[in-house]
C-alpha positions as CSV (number, residue, x, y, z in Angstrom):
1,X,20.8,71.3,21.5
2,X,21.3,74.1,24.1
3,X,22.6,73.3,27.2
4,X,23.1,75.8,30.8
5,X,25.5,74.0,32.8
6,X,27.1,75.2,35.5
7,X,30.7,76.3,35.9
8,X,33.6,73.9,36.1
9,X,36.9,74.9,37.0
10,X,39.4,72.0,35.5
11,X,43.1,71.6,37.1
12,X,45.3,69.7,35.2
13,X,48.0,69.5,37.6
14,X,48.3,68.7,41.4
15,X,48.5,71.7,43.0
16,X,50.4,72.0,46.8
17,X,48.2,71.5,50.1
18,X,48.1,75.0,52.0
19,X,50.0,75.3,55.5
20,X,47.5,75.6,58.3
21,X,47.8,79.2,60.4
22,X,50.2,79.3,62.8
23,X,48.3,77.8,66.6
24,X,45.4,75.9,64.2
25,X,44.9,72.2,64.5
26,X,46.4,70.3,61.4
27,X,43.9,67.7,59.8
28,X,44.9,64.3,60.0
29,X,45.9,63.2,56.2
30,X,45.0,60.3,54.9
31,X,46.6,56.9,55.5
32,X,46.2,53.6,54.4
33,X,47.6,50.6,56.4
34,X,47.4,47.0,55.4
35,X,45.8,44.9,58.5
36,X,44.5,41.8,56.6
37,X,43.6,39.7,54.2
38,X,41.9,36.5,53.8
39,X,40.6,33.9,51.5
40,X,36.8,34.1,50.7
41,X,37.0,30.8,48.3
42,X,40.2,29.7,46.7
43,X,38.7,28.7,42.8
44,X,35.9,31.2,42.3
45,X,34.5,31.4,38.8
46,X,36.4,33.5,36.4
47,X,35.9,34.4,32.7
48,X,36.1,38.1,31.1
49,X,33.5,39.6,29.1
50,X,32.6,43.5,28.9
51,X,36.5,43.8,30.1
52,X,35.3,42.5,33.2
53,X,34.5,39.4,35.6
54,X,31.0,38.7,36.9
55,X,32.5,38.5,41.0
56,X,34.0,42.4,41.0
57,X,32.4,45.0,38.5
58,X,32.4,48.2,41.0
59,X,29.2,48.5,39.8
60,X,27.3,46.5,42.0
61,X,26.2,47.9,45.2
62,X,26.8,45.7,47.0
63,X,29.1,42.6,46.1
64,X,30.6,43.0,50.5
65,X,28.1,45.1,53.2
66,X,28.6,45.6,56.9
67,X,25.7,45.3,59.0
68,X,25.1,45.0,62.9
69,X,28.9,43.8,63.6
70,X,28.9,40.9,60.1
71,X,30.3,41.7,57.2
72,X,28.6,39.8,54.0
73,X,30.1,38.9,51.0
74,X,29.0,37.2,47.6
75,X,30.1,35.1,44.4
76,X,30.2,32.8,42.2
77,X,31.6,29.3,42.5
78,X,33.7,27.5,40.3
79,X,30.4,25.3,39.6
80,X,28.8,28.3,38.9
81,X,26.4,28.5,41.9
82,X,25.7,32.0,44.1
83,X,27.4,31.7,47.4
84,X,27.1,34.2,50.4
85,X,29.4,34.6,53.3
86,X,29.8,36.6,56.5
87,X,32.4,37.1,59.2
88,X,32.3,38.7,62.5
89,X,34.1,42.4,62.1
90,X,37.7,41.6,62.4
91,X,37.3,38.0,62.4
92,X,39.2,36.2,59.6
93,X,36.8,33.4,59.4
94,X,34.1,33.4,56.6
95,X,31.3,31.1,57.1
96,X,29.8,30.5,53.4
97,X,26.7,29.1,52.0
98,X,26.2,28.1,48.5
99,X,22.7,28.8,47.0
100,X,21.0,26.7,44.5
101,X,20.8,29.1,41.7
102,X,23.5,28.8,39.0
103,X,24.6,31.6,36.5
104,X,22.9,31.2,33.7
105,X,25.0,32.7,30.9
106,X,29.2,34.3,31.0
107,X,28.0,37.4,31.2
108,X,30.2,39.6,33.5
109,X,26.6,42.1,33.8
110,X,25.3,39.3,35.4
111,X,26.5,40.1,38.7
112,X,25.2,39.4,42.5
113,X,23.9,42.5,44.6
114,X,23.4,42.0,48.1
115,X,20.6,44.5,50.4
116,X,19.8,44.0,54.0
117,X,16.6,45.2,55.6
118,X,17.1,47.3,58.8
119,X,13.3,47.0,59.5
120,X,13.5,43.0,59.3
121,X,16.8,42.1,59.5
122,X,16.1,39.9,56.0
123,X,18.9,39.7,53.6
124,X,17.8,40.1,49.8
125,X,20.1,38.8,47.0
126,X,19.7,39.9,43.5
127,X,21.6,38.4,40.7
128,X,22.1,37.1,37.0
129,X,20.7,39.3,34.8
130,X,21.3,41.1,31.8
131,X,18.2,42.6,29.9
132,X,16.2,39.5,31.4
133,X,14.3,39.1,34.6
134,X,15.9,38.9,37.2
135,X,16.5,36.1,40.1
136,X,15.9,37.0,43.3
137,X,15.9,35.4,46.8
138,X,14.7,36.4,50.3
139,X,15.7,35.3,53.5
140,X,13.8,34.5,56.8
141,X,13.3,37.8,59.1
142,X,16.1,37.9,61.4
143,X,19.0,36.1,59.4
144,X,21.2,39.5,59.7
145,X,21.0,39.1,63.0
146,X,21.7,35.6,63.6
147,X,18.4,35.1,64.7
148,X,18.0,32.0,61.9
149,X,20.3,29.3,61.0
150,X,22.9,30.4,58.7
151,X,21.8,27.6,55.5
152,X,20.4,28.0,52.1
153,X,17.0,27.1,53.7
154,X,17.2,30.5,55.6
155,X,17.2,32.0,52.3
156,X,14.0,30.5,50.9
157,X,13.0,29.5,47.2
158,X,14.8,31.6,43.9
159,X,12.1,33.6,42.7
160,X,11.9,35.3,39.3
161,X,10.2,38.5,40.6
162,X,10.7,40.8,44.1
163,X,8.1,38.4,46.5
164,X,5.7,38.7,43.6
165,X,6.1,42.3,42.1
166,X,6.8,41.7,38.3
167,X,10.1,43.7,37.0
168,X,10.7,42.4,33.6
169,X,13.6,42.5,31.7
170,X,15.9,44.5,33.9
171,X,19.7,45.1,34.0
172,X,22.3,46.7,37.2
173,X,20.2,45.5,40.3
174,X,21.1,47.7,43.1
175,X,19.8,48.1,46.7
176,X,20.2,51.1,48.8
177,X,18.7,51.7,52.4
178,X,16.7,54.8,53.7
179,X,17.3,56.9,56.5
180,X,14.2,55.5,57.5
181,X,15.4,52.0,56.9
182,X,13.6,51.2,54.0
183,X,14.8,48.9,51.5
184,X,14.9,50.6,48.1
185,X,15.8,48.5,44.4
186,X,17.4,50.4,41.6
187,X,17.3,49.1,38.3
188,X,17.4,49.2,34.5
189,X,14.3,48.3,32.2
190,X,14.8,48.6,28.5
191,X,18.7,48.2,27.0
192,X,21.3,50.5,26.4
193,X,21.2,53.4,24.4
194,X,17.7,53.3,25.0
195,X,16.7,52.6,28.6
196,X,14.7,54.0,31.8
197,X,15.9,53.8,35.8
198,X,13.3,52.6,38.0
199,X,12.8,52.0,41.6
200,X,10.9,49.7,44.4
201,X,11.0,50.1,47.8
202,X,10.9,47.2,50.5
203,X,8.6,48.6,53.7
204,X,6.6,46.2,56.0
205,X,8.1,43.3,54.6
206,X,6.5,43.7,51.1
207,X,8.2,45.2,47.8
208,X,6.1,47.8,46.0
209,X,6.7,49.7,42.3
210,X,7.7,53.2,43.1
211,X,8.2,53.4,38.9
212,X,10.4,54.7,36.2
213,X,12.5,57.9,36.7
214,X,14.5,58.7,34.2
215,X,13.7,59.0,30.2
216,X,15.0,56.7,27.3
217,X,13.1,60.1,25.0
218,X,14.0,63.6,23.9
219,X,16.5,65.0,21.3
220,X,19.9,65.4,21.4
221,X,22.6,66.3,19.0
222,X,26.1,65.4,18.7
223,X,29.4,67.3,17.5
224,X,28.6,66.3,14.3
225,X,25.1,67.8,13.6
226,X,23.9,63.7,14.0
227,X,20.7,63.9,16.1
228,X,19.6,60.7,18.7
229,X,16.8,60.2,20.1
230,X,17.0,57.3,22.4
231,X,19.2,56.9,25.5
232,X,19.6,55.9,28.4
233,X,21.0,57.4,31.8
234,X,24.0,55.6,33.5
235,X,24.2,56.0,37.3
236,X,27.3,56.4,38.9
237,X,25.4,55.5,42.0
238,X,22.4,56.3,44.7
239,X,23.7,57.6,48.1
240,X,22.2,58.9,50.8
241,X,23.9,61.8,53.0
242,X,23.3,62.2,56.6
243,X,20.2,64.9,56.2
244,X,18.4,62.0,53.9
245,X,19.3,63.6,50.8
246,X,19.4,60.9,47.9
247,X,22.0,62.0,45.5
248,X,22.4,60.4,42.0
249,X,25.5,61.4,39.5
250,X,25.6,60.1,35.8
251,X,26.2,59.7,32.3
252,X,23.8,59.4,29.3
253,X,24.5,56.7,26.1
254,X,22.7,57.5,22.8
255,X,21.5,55.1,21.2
256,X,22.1,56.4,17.7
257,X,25.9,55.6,17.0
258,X,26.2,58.4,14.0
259,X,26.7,61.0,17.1
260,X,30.2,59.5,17.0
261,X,33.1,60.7,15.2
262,X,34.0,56.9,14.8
263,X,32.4,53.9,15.3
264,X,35.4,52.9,17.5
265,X,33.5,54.5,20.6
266,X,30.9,54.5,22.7
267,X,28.1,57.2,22.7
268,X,28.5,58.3,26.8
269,X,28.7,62.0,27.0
270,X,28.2,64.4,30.2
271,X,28.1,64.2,33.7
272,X,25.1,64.8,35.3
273,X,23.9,65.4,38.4
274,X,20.0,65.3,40.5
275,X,19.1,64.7,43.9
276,X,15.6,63.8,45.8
277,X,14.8,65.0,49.4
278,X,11.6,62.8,49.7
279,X,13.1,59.4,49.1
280,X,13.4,59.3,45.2
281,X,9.9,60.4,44.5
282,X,11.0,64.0,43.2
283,X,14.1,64.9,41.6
284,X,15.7,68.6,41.7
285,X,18.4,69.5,39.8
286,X,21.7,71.6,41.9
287,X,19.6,74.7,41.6
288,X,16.9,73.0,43.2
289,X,14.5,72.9,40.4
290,X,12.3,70.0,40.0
291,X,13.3,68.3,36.6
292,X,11.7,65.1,37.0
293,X,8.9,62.9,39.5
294,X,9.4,58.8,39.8
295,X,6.1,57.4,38.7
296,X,5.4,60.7,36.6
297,X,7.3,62.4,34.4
298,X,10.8,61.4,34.2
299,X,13.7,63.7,33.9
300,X,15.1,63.8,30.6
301,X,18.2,64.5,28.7
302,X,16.8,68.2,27.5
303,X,15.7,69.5,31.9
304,X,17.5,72.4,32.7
305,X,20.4,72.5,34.6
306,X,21.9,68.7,34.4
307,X,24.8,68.7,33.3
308,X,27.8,69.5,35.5
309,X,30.5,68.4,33.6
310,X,29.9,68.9,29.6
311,X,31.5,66.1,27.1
312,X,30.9,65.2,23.8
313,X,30.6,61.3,23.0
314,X,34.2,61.0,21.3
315,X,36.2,60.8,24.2
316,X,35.7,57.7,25.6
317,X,33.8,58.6,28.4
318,X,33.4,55.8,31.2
319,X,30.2,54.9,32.5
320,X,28.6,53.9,36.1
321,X,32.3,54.6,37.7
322,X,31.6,56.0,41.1
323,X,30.4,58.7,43.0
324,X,30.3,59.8,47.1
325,X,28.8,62.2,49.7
326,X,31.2,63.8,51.9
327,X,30.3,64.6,55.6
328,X,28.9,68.1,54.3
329,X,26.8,66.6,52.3
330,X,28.4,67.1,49.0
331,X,28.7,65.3,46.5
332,X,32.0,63.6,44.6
333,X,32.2,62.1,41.6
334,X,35.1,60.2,39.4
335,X,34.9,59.6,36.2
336,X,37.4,58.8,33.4
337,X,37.7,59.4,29.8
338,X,40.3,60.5,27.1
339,X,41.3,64.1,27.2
340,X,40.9,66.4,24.4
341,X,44.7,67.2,24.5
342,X,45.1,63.1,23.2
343,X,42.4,63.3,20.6
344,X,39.1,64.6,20.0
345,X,38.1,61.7,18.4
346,X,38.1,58.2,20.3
347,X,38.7,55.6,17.2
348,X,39.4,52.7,19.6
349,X,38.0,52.7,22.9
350,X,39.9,49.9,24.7
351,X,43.2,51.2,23.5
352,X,43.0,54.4,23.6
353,X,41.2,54.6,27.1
354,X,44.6,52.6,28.2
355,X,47.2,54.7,26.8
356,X,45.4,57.9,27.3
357,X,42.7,57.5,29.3
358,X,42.7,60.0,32.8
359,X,40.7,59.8,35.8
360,X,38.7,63.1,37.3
361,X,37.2,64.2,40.6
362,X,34.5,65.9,40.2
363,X,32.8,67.9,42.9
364,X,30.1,69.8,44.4
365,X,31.5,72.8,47.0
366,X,29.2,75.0,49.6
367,X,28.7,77.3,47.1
368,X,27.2,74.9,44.7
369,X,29.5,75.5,41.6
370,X,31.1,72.2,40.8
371,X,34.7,71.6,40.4
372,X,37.0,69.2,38.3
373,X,40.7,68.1,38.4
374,X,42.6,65.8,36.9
375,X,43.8,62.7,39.1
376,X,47.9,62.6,38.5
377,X,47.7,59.0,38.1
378,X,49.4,57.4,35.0
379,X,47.0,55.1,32.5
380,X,47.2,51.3,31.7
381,X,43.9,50.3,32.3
382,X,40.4,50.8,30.8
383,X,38.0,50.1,34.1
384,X,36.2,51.9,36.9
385,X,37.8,53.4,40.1
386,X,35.6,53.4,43.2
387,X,35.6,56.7,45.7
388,X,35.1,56.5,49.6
389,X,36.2,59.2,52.4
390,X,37.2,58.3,56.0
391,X,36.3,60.1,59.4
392,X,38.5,63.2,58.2
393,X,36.6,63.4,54.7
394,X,39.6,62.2,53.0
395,X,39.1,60.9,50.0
396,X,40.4,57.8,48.6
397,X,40.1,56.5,44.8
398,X,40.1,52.6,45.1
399,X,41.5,52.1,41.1
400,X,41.5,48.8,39.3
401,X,44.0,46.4,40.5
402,X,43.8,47.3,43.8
403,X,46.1,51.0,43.8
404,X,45.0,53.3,45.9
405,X,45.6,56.9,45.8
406,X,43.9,59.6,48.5
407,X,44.0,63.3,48.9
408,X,43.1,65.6,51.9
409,X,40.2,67.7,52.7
410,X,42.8,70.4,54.1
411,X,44.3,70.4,50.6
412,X,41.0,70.8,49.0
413,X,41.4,67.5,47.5
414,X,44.3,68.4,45.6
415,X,47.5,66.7,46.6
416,X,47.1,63.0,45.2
417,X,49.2,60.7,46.4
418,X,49.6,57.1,45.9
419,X,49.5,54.8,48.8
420,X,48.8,51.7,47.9
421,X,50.6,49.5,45.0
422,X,51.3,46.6,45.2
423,X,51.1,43.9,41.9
424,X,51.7,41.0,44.0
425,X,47.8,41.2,45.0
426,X,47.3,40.1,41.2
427,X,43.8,41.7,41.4
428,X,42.0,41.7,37.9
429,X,41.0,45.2,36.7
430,X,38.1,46.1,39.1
431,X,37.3,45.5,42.7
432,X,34.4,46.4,44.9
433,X,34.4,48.3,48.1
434,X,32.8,48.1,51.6
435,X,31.7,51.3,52.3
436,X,29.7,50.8,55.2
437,X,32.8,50.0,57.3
438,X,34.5,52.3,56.5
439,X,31.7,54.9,58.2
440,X,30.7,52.2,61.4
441,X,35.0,51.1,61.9
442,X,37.7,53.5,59.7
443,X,38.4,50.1,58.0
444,X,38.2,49.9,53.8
445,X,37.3,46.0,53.0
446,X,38.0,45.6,49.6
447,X,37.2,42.4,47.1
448,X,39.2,41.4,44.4
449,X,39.8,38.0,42.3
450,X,43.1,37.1,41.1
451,X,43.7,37.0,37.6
452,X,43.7,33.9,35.3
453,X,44.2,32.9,31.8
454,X,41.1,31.6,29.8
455,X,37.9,29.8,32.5
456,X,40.4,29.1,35.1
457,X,38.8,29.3,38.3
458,X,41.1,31.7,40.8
459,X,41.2,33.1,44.0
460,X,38.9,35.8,45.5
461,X,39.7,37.4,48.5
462,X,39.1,40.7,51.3
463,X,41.6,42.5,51.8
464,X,41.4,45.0,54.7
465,X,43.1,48.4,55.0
466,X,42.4,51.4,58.1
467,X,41.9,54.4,57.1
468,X,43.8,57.1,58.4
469,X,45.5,57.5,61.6
């Protein structure tokens, strides 16, 4: 298969941040400072499946939210049961209240994903599920706001569907809001390797199908002459820019495993890239060509003009890692794999990712050609690295176990530095990021469990670092 992709300069070392003019402002670089951390519930539940634990897979959007001075959180309890916090901003008292629902199976897919409603002030929880359907609860109008008690009564009855709009089996429930303040649902019908995206939107204070968007169909052919034709498309996320843009970064998996070089892989190859301008109804590739409608015809692996980064499936390519807009409006990407100067052929993903595996920033610039460079971070770990910027559009790679490494926007994003390492935090592998106060306060909430041998229940916890100066 034929593919036009567009140009990708790849830096494999960290070049030096230009000197500003002489009489030109200098931009702020980026900081981090350590100003808290506190105790969300001292034995949460903890067992590791996928190389992961169901409380913190960056995945989930979102595990911690901001909203209207609160900050939510969510988890599992040691008895198994779905529990959701808030504090005031800056507060570090977390008022929690455990749900009735239970996790149903140790599945570390099965996550919790919380959305809030700006036009109702309800808070939605979506949770445990993995290929099945999904539960699902609703709270009273006005909870967000404290305008109902904070109890599991405000937060009404499980429900198997979204208020009575049948999903099915469904996989990665994510919420995003609209400019507009609509409540949209991302999520996974079908399995991997063959799989479609879909979406439902929350308006009015009823859920509605917007439909499928993206294709489990069409050919494609590996290195190796092997030919799939099944897939599915991997988001690294859904995020809105200031103008209402909706932009959406990701991987495909085949589902035919011969497209390897070994069976000691997984079939993720390239990173894509679409966006919608009407809300995730049409999707336009970065030439602006419409390559797919939701509730229509989906876009596919063969549209023109997707790929942005081109990889075959033997290097170990990660998927769902992360992805951000920048105050412009463009957007960033990381992703991670195994160079080709390692090996061309992954034959053992989980090793191989550690020893060899590299992290990337991908992005888009004003000029729409996409950029890549290599992140000058040694391996050690096989998991997913979240991405935020502060005021300065600074970025900042949140990596598993807590390290955190930033570059400047005066540099281009090229001078990497590591600010943040400390081991005594004991995070496991991934941790999940507040983004939305890092926009409304400079301050990066991040949620991490402690690591344990076996079931042991351990710690989770928020710790919280200010951005920049």
């Amino acid at each position: 298969m034929k593919r036009r992709t567009a140009p990708v300069v790849l830096v494999a070392a960290v070049l030096l941040a230009s000197l500003g003019a002489p009489g030109t402002a200098v931009a702020a670089s980026p900081k981090v400072s350590l100003v808290g951390d506190t105790l969300l519930d001292a034995s949460a539940l903890y067992f590791v499946s996928y190389d992961g634990v169901v409380n913190n897979n960056s995945f989930q959007q979102d595990a911690i939210v901001t909203y209207q001075g609160r900050q939510y959180a969510t988890w599992y309890t040691a008895s198994r049961n779905v529990v959701v916090a808030r504090r005031n901003v800056g507060s570090t008292r977390w008022e929690s209240v455990v749900l009735p629902h239970q996790l149903s199976v140790n599945d570390s897919h099965n996550v919790i994903s919380l959305g809030i409603s700006p036009q109702d002030n309800t808070i939605h929880v979506a949770m445990d599920t993995h290929n099945t359907r999904l539960f699902y609860l609703k709270s009273k109008p006005g909870l967000a706001i404290g305008a109902q008690q904070w109890n599991a009564a405000a937060f009404g009855e499980v429900q198997r569907t979204l208020s009575g709009v049948e999903l099915g089996s469904m996989t990665y429930p994510q919420f995003v809001v609209t400019p507009e303040g609509r409540l949209q649902f991302s999520y996974r019908t079908g399995g991997s390797g063959n799989g479609v995206n879909e979406l439902a939107e929350y308006s009015g204070g009823t859920w509605r199908k917007l439909g499928r968007w993206s294709s489990a169909t069409g050919s494609y052919t590996g290195p190796n002459g092997v030919v799939s034709t099944t897939r599915n498309m991997y988001l690294h996320g859904l995020t809105y820019d200031r103008s209402g843009r909706l932009h959406a970064a990701f991987t495909w998996r085949e589902g035919n495993t011969g497209v390897l070089c070994n069976s000691g892989g997984l079939t993720n190859h390239d990173t894509g890239y679409v966006y919608s301008d009407d809300r995730g109804r049409t999707w336009r590739n970065g030439a602006g060509t419409v390559v797919g409608t939701t509730g229509g015809t989906p876009v596919a692996v063969n549209a023109p003009g997707l790929v942005v980064d081109p990889l075959d499936p033997n290097h170990g390519l990660m998927n769902q890692e992360s992805q951000a807009v920048d105050a412009d409006g463009r957007p960033h990407v990381v992703i991670s794999y195994v160079p080709g100067r390692f090996t061309q052929c992954v034959s053992n993903y989980a090793q191989q990712r550690a020893q060899y595996g590299r992290t990337f920033h991908v992005f888009r610039g004003a000029d729409g050609k996409w950029t890549k460079r290599e992140v000058p971070v040694p391996p050690g770990h096989t998991q997913r690295t979240k991405i935020v910027f502060d005021r300065g559009d600074n970025a900042y790679l949140v990596m598993p176990r807590g390290k955190i490494v930033a570059a400047s926007k005066a540099s281009g994003w090229t001078d990497w530095t590591t600010l943040f390492d400390r081991p005594s935090l004991q995070a496991f592998g991934e941790v999940n990021v507040d983004a939305s106060r890092v926009v409304s306060q400079g301050i990066l909430s991040v949620q991490y469990q402690q690591v344990s041998t076996g079931t042991t229940p351990s710690p989770i916890r928020v710790a919280d670092f200010r951005l920049g100066a």
